[in-house]
N, C-alpha and C positions, 0 to 999 in steps of 0.2 A: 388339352386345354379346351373349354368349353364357356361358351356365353348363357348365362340368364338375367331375367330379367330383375332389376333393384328387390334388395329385401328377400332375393330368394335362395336358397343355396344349391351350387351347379351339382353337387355331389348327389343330395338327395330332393332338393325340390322343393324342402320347409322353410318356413317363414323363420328367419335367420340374423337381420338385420344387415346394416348397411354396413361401410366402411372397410377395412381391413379385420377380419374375425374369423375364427374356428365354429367350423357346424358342430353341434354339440350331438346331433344326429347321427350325424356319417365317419363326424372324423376331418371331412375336407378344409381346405385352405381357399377363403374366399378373399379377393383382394378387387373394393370397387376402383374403377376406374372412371372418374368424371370426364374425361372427353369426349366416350363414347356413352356414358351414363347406363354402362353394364358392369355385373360382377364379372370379372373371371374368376375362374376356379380350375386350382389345380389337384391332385390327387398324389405329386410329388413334389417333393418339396425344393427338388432343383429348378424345376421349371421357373417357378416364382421365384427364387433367387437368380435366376439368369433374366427373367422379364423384368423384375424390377433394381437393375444394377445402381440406377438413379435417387434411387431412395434408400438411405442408410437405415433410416427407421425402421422401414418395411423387412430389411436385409438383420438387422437387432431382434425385431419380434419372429422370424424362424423358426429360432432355437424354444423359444417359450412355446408356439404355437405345436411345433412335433412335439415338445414332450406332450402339453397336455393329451394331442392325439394319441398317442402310445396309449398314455394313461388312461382312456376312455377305452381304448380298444382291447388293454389289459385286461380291467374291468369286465367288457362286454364279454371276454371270453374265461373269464372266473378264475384268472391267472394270480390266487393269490400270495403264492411266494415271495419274500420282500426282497430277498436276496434277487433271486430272478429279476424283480421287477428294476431295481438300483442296475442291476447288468444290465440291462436291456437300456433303460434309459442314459446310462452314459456312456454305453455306442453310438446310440443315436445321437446323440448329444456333440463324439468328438467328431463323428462325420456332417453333420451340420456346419459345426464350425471348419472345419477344413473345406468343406463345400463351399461356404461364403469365402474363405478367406481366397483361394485358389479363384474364384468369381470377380475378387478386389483387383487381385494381383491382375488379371487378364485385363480386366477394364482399365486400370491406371496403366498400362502396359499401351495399350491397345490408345489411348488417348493420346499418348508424347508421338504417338507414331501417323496418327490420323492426319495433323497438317500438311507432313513432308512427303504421305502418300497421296491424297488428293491432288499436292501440284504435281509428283509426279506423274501421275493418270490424266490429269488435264494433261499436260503436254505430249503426253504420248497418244495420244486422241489424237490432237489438232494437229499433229506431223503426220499421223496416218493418213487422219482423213482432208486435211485440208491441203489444196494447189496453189503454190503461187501464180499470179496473174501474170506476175514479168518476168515468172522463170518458163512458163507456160510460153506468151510470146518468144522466148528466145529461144524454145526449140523451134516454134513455126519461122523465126528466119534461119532455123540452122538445117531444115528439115528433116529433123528429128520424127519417127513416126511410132513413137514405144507409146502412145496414148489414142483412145477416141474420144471426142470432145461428144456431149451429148446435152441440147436442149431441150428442157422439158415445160418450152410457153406451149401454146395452141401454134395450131399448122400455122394461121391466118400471122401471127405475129413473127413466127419462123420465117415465112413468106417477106414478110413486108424487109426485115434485114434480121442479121444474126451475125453469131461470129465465124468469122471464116473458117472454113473446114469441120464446123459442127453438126453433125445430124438430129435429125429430131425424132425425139418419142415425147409425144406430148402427154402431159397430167392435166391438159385444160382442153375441152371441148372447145370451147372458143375465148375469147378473151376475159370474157366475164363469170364461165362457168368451170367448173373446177370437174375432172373426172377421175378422182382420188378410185372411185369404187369398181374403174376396169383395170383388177388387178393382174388377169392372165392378160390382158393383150399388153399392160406394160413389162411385167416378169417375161414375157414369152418373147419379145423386141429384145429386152435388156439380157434374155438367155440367147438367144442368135449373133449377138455380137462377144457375147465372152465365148461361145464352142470354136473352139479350135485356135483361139490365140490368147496369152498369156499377156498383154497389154493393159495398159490402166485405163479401167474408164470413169471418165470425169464428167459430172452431171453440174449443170449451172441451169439459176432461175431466172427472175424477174432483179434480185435485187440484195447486199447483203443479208437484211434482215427477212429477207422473202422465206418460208418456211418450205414451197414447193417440194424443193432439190432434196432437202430434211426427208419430206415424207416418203417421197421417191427413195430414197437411200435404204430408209428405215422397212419401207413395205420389201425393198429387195433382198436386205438382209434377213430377212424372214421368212425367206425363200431360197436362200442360201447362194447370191450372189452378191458379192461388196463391191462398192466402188466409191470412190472417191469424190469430194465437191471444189467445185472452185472457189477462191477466196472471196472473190466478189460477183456479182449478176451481170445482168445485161445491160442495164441504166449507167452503173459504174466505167464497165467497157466502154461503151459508148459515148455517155454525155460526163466521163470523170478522167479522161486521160491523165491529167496530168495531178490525178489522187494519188495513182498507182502506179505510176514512173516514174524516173528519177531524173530529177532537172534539165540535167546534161542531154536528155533525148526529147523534150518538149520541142525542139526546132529541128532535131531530126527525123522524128518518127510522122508518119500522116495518119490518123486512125481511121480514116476511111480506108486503108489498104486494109484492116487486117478486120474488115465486116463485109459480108457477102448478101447478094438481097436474093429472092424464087428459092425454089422447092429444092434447089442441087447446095450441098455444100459449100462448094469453091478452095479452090486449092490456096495456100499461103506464098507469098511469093516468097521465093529461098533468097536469101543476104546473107552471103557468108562472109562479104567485107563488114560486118555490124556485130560489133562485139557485145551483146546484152548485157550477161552474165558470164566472167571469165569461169566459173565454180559449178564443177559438172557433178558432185557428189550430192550426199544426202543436207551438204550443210548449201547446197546452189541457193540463188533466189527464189 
């Protein structure tokens, strides 16, 4: 497939006209495209019935467009047997048609099936990649240690408080400045804590809608380490306790126990009289 500019045809380069139309030059198949306000041009005639599934019209004139090309290329090569030519064109002809119709079938096939994949892909995402917050707490009083908690604010913010037991690789210089572009020093942190243990590691930001934790995730998978994000940020943790927990623990729980302030982590205090979550599986909090 190939782009030129309006009016021109991608096959040989003549002044052609616009629209959907046959070079009468080359033979080619030019179909414009106003979005991009270029012709394309194909030189096979499936391509153009796979790019334009959407347009029935386009997918109807096919068949008219290959014969005349046959015909012209009959022609240029002084092919004038009639019988030959009747043969030639109503092969081309039943494979056109079987071309489109197999092109229908996959699209109308391919559409009843597009809603109930998409939600299945959405939620097979968001169980991969997303942690709950209070199934999260309930291993730190059960002391559970199958995860590393990892924040990715600036040191200074790390510093001031964080969540208990989190270490920090930061994606911000400091509070205000973003250091998206030191991608080995964070791949190279986030490669020294996956060597040698088989552990989940779970990156959390500033905030649900905070993209941070996103970008971090996205630059590591592209480096060929995954991990996991928390359901919600730091703001949440902090100043939304009782967003993300369930009523019955608003009087029991203190959220200052489970945030730590300086440069060391802080260990979680184990409660193993504190039933979080009774559901230790894939379906827990």
């Amino acid at each position: 497939m190939k782009y030129f500019p309006l009016r021109h045809c991608g096959g040989c380069g003549n002044m052609s006209g616009t629209g959907t139309h046959f070079c009468p030059y080359c033979g080619s198949f030019t179909v414009h495209n106003p979005t991009t306000s270029m012709n394309i041009v194909h030189h096979s005639l499936s391509g153009l019935c796979f790019l334009y599934l959407n347009d029935i019209n386009i997918l109807s004139g096919c068949i008219l467009f290959a014969i005349k090309s046959l015909g012209r290329r009959i022609n240029n090569y002084k092919i004038m047997n009639t019988k030959i030519q009747f043969i030639l064109i109503a092969i081309l002809t039943g494979a056109v048609a079987g071309g489109i119709t197999a092109c229908l079938v996959l699209k109308f096939h391919s559409d009843t099936d597009t809603k109930e994949e998409l939600i299945a892909d959405f939620y097979a995402t968001e169980t991969a990649v997303l942690v709950s917050p209070h199934g999260l707490r309930g291993k730190m009083d059960k002391g559970i240690n199958n995860f590393v908690l990892v924040d990715v604010r600036s040191e200074e913010e790390y510093a001031e408080e964080h969540i208990i037991g989190a270490v920090n690789i930061p994606a911000y210089s400091d509070r205000y400045t973003s250091a998206y572009g030191d991608v080995e020093r964070i791949v190279d942190s986030f490669q020294e804590l996956r060597d040698g243990t088989e552990v989940d590691i779970i990156v959390y930001c500033y905030s649900v809608p905070c993209m941070t934790g996103r970008k971090v995730g996205n630059m590591l998978a592209e480096n060929g380490i995954y991990v996991k994000e928390l359901g919600i940020g730091w703001n949440e943790w902090k100043y939304d306790w009782t967003g993300w927990n369930h009523p019955h623990e608003w009087e029991t729980t203190i959220p200052e126990e489970y945030t730590a302030t300086g440069t060391e982590p802080g260990t979680p205090i184990l409660r193993k009289d504190r039933e979080v979550c009774p559901i230790d599986n894939e379906l827990g909090c």
